[in-house]
C-alpha positions in Angstrom: 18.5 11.3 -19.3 18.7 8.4 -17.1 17.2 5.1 -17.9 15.0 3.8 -15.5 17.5 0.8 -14.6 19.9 3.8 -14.0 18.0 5.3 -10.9 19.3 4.7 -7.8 16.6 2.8 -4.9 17.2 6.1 -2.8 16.3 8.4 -4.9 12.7 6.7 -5.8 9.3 7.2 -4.3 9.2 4.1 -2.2 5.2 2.9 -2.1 4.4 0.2 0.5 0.7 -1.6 0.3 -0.7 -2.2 3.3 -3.7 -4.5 5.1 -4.6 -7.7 6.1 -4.3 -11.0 4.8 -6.1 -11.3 1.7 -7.4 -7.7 1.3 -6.0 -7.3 -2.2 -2.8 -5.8 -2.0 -0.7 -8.7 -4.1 -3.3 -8.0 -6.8 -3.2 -4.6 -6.6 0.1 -4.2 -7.1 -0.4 -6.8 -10.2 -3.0 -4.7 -11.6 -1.0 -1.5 -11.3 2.6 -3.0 -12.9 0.5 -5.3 -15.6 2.3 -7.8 -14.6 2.1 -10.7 -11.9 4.7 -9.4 -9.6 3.4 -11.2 -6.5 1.3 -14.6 -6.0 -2.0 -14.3 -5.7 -4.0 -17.1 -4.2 -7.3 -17.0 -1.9 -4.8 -18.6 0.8 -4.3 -16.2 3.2 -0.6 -15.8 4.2 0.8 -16.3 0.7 3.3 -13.6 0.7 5.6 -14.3 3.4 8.3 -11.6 2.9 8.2 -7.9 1.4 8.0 -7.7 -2.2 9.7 -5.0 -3.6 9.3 -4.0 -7.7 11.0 -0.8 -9.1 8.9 0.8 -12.1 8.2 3.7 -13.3 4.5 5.0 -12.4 2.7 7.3 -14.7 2.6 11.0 -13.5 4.6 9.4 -10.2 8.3 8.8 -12.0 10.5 6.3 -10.5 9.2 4.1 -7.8 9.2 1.1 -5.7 6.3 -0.5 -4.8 6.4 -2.6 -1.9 4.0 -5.5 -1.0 3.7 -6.5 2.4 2.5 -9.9 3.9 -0.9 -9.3 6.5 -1.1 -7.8 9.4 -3.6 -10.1 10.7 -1.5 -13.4 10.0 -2.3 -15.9 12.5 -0.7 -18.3 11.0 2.7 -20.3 12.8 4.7 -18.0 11.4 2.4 -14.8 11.5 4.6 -12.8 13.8 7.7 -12.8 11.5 5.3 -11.9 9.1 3.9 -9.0 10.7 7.4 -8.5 11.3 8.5 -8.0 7.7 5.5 -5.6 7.3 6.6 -3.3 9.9 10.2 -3.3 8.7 8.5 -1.8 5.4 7.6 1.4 7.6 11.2 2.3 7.8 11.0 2.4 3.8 8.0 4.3 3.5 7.5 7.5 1.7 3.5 7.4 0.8 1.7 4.0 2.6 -1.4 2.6 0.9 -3.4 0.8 3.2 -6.6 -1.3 2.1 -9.4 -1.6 4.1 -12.2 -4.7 2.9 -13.8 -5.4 6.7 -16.1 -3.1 9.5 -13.3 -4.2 11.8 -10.7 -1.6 11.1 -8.6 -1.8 14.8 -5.7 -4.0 12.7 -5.5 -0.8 10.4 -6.3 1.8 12.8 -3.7 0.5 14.7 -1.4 0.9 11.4 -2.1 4.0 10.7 -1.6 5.2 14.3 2.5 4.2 13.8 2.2 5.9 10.2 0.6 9.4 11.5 3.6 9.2 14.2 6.2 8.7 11.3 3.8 11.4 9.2 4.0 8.9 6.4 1.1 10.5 3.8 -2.0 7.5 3.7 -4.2 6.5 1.0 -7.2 4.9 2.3 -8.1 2.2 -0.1 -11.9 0.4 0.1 -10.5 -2.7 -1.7 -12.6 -5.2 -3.5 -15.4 -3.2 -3.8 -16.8 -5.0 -6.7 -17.8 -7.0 -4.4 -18.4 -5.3 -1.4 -22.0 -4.9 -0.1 -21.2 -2.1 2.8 -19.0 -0.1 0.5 -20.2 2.9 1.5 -20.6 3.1 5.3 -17.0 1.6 5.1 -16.0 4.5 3.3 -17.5 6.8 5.5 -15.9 5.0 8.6 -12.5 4.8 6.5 -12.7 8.5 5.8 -13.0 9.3 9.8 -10.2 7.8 10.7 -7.3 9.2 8.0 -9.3 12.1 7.6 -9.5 12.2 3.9 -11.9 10.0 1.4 -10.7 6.8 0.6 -10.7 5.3 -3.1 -13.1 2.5 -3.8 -10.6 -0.1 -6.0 -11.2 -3.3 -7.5 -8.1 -5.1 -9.1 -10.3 -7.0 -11.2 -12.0 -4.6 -13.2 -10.0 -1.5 -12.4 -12.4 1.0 -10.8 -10.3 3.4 -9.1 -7.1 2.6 -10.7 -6.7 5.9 -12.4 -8.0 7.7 -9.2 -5.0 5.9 -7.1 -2.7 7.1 -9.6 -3.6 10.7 -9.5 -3.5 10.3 -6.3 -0.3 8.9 -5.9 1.0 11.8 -8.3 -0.4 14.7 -6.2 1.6 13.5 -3.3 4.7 12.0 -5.0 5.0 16.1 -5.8 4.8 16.8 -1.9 7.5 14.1 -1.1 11.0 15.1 -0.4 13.3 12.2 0.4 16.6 13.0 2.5 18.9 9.7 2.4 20.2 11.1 5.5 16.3 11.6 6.9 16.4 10.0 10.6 20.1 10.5 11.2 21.5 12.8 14.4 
């Protein structure tokens, strides 16, 4: 049996989190590793480049999680950083992408390249804790990828366990060809 540290990059489930600046996905990926893998500050912009952490995920196996910087960063360097996020598509075998706002077009727009790719999406209401339109957001979220979306908080862990078992059910439907994309 192989130890973790033994498994190859190519042969693991690569995860990237998606969304806008701010919308939880440094902390998400904090909550789900129990450790603070990325930065997480109410600045928006904070992560600049892709964050990639192998683990093992339970009833997923070997993985890499990737965090990506926002797709809404206006910021001076905000292109580059957009920049780095789509570079993550390349690496993408199931994309999370977290929705917190009514204006979804930055995600739509997202998801739109991901369909294309036929990348398999989690729709993820994030921060709902603290979210007052939870549920017409989730409605909305749910038209657009065409399957429900998990309401998730970070901060006290609703939906954690439903992300997982999510992440499981379609960790079993991936199949990952290093040679995927060559002719």
């Amino acid at each position: 049996m192989k130890k973790l540290s033994q498994i190859p990059t190519s042969e693991r489930i690569h995860i990237a989190f998606f969304g806008r600046c701010n919308s939880g996905k440094s902390s998400l990926i904090n909550a789900l590793t129990g450790q603070e893998v990325a930065i997480v500050s109410e600045m928006a912009g904070t992560t600049t480049d892709s964050v990639l952490k192998p683990i093992e995920l339970p009833g997923v196996g070997a993985t890499i999680l990737i965090d990506t910087p926002g797709l809404d960063d206006n910021t001076p360097l905000g292109n580059q950083r957009k920049a780095q996020s789509l570079k993550a598509l390349d690496k993408t075998d199931i994309a999370v992408v977290l929705f917190h706002d009514d204006d979804t077009s930055v995600e739509e727009a997202l998801i739109t390249q991901l369909s294309a790719r036929k990348t398999p999406i989690i729709g993820v209401i994030s921060k709902c804790d603290t979210m007052q339109n939870r549920a017409s957001l989730a409605a909305k979220v749910n038209d657009i990828i065409g399957s429900e979306p998990i309401a998730l908080s970070a901060t006290t862990r609703e939906g954690i366990e439903q992300l997982l078992a999510r992440l499981a059910s379609l960790s079993q439907q991936e199949t990952r060809l290093i040679t995927e994309g060559l002719c």
